[in-house]
N, C-alpha and C positions, 0 to 999 in steps of 0.2 A: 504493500500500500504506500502510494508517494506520502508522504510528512508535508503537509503547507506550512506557510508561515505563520495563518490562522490556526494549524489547532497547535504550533510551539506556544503561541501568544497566551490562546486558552488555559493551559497547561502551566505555562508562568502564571497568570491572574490566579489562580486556582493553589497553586503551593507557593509562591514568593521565588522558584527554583532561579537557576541562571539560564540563559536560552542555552549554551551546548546541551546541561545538564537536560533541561526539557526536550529537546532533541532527541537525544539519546534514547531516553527513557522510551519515545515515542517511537524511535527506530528498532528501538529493544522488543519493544509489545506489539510490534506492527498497527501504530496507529491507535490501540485502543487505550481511551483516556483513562477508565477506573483501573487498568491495569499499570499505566503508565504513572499513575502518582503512587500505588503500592509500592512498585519499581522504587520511585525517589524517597516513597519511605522507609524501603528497608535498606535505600544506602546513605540514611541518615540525611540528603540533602532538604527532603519537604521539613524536617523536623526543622532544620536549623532556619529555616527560608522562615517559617512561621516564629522564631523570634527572632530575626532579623528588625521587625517593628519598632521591638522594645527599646528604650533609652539606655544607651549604651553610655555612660558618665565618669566613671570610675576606670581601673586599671594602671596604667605604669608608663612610662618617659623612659624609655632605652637611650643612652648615649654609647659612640664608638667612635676610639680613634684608630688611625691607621698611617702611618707619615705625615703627611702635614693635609691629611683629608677628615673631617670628622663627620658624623652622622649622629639625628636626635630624630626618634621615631616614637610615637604615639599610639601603645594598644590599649583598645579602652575595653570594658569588661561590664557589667550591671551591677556588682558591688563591688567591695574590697574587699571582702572575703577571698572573691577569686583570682585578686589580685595578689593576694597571700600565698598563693598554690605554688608547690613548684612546679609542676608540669605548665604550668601558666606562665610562670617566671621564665623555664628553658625556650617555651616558644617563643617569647620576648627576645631572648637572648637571638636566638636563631635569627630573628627576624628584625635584630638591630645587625648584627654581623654583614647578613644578606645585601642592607641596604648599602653600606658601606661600596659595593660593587655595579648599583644602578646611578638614574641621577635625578629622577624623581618616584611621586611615588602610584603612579598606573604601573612604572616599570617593574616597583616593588613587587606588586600584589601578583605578577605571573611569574619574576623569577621562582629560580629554581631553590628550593630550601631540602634537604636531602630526597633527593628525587621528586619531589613535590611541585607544584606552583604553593605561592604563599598564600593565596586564596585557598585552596582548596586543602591546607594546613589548617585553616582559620575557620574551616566550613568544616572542617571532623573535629577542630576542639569544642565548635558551640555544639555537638553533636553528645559530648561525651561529656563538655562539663555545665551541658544546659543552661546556659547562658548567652544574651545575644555578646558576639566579641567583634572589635571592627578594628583594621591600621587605618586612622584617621589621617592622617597627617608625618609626613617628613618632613625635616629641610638637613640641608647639608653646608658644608664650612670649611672653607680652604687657605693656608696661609703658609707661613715659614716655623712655624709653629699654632697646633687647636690643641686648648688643654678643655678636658671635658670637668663637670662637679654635677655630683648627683646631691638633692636635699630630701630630704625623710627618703633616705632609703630603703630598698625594699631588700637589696639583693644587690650584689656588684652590677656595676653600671645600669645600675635602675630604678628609678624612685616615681615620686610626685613632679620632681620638677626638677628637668635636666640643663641643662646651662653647658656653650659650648662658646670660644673663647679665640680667636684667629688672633695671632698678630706678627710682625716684620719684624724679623732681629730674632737674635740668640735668648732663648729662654733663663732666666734663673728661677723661674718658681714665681713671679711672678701673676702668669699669666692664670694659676690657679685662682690665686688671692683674687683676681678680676670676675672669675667665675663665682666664685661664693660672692662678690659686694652683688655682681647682676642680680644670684640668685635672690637677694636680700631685696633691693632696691628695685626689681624691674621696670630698669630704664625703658622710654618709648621710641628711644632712639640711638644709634653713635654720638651723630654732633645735629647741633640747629639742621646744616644743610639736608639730613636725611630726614625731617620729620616732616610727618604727612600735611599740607597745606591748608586741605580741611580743618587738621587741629587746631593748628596755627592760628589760621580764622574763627574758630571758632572761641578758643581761648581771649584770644585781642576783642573780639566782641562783646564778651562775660567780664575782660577787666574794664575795657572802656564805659559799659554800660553804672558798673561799680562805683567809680571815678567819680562819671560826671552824677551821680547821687549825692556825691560831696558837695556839689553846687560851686568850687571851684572856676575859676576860668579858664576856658578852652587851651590855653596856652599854658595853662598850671597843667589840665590831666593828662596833654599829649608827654611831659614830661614823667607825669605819672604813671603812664602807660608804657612807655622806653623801659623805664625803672623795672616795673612789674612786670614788665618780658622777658627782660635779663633774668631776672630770677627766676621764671617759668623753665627757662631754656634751661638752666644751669639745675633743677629741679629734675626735668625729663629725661635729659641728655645724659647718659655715659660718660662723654667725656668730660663734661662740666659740672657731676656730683659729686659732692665731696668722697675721699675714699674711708669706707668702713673701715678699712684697718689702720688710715693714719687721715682721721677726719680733717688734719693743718692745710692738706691739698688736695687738690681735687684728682679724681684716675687718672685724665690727663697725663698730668703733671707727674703721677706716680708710676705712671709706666715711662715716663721721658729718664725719671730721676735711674731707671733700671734699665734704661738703653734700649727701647724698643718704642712699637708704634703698633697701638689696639687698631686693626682692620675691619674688623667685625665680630658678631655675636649674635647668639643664638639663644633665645631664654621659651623652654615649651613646660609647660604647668597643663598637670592630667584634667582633664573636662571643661578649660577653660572656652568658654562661647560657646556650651551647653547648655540649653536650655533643660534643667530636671524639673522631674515632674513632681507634686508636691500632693499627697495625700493625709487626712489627720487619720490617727487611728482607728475610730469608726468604721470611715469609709475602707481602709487597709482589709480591717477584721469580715465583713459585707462582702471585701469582692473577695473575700477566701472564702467564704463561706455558699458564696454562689457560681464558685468553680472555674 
């Protein structure tokens, strides 16, 4: 029986599968649907497809260095519980290693993780450890030296919130210290020049509004407003916040005084620009009890 594309579509609507997966399944059964999602169910894929929905929040920040290339990858998980696991942990690990060898992260999800795609690594653990699990997000970071810092760790090179750290010139240790202030501070930028314009705007508009409240004259606030940029910038910025380990100067200045030049950085914090969903206990207790 030929397979259309109509009943792959079906077939996905009907489990959440991935189209080869529904394919398959449909080339496997010749065509017949109720045979063809048993199929996906009993290779785990319909189960996992059906919590694929759920809010996935929680889980772990992989960082990896490798010569002067680093990688911070994002798998998220439905609690911290399962972010405790170690079979959860090694997939982490595998799947920070992995990245280390693509250059984003589509490329991620079908590299090869011991004979594997990474997806379909990620589609047998929500299989096994019932939970919806997703790699959100990478970025990667290249210099003459990336020192990685992991904070609430979970497990070598893994926590809540990884931090990754480029910079030009000969390390001395340094460039750690830059990782733990980012991890502390997370800056919104390097310097003025990279910060998003929107903010910018949007910031100079919230202080000027401020200002002229003062009833001031126009030529008082526009000075007031210079003023309380400066500080904004020197607030947001990397290079311009003071340094947590010697507050007297600012990182800048703390990596000039140790013969280098911060290039960039990398700060990924687990579930950040999640929206979680928020139930009181009642309502928790009700939908368990109604199945």
């Amino acid at each position: 029986m030929a397979i259309t594309a109509q009943m792959v579509k079906e077939l996905r609507d009907s489990t959440g599968a991935g189209m080869m997966d529904a394919k398959k399944a449909l080339t496997e059964t010749e065509g017949d649907m109720e045979a063809a999602v048993d199929w996906l169910r009993t290779k785990g894929l319909a189960k996992a497809a059906k919590k694929s929905g759920r809010i996935a929040a929680e889980g772990l920040v992989g960082v990896s260095v490798l010569g002067g290339k680093g990688v911070a990858v994002e798998v998220n998980s439905e609690t911290d519980f399962v972010a405790k696991n170690g079979d959860f942990q090694n997939m982490v690990r595998g799947i920070t290693t992995t990245a280390l060898t693509v250059g984003d992260i589509d490329a991620l999800k079908v590299a090869d993780l011991n004979g594997k795609s990474v997806d379909t690594v990620v589609t047998e653990a929500i299989s096994v450890i019932g939970e919806n699990i997703s790699v959100r997000r990478m970025a990667t970071l290249s210099g003459d030296t990336v020192a990685a810092y992991v904070h609430n760790s979970a497990a070598d090179g893994m926590g809540k919130i990884g931090v990754l750290v480029a910079i030009k010139g000969i390390d001395n240790g340094i460039a750690k210290q830059i990782a733990m202030h980012i991890a502390a501070t997370n800056p919104a930028s390097l310097s003025e020049a990279d910060l998003s314009p929107e903010l910018v705007a949007r910031e100079k508009s919230i202080l000027t509004e401020q200002a002229r409240e003062s009833g001031k004259p126009e030529a008082v606030i526009e000075k007031m407003i210079v003023g309380r940029m400066a500080k904004y910038f020197e607030e947001v910025t990397l290079l311009g916040q003071k340094f947590v380990m010697n507050p007297d100067v600012t990182v800048e200045q703390a990596a000039k005084d140790a013969g280098v030049e911060v290039v960039g950085f990398v700060r990924m914090s687990v579930g950040e620009g999640i929206e979680k969903e928020k139930e009181d206990f009642a309502a928790e207790v009700a939908k368990t009890l109604a199945g």
